[in-house]
C-alpha positions as CSV (number, residue, x, y, z in Angstrom):
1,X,0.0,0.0,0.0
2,X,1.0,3.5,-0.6
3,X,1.4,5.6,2.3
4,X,0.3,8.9,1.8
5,X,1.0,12.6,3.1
6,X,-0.5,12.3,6.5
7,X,0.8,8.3,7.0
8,X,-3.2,7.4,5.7
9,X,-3.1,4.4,3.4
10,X,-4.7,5.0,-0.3
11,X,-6.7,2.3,-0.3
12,X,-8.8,4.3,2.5
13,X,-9.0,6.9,0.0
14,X,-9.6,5.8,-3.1
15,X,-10.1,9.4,-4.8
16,X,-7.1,11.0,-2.8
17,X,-4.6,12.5,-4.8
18,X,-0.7,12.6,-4.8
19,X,1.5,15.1,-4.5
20,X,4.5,15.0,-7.1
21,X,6.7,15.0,-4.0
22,X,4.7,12.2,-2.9
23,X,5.1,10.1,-6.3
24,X,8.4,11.1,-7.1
25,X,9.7,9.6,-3.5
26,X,7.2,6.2,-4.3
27,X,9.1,5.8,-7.5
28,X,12.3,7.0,-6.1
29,X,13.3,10.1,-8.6
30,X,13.4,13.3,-7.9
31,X,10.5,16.1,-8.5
32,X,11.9,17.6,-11.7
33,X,12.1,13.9,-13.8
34,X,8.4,13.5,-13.0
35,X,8.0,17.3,-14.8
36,X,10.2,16.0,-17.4
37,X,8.1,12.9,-18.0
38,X,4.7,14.7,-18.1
39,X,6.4,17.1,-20.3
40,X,7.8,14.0,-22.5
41,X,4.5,11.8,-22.0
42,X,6.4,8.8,-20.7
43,X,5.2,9.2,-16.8
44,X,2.4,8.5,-14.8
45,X,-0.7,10.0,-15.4
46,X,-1.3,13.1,-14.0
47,X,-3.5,15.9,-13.4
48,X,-3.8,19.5,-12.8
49,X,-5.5,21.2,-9.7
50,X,-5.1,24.8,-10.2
51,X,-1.4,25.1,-11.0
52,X,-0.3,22.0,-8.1
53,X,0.2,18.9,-9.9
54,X,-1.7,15.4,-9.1
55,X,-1.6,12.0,-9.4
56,X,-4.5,9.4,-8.7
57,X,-2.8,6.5,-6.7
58,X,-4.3,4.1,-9.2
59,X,-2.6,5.8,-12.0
60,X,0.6,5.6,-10.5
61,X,0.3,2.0,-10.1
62,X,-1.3,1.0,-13.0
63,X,1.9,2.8,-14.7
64,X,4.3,1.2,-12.5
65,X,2.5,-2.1,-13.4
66,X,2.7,-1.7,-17.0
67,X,6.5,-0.9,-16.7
68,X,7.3,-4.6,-15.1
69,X,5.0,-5.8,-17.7
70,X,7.3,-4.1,-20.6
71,X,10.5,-6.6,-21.5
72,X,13.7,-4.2,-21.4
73,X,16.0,-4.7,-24.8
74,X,18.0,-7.5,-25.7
75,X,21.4,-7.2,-25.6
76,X,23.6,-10.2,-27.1
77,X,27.3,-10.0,-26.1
């Protein structure tokens, strides 16, 4: 489960949404790759709320689930 800004898990809170500082310590880069990704279209899904960007939790997984899913490339030596 993803802990969130106040320790709450998500699954309590279905609709709750991340903050980039939030997703960017779950995935383990910094802020400014996330920024770089939406920019790119490569990262989660995310949405604006005014000018603060959010994440749904489900989105976040859903991409972290499709990047196990994705074989990496082959490399023959």
């Amino acid at each position: 489960m993803v802990r969130g800004r106040e320790g709450l898990e998500t699954s309590l809170m279905p609709h709750r949404l991340l903050w980039a500082e939030e997703v960017a310590m779950i995935l383990g880069v910094p802020v400014k790759t996330l920024y770089q990704w939406r920019y790119k279209g490569v990262g989660p899904a995310g949405m604006r709320v005014g000018r603060h960007l959010r994440y749904r939790a489900a989105d976040v997984e859903l991409w972290i689930d499709g990047r196990v899913a994705e074989p990496g490339p082959r490399r023959f030596a």
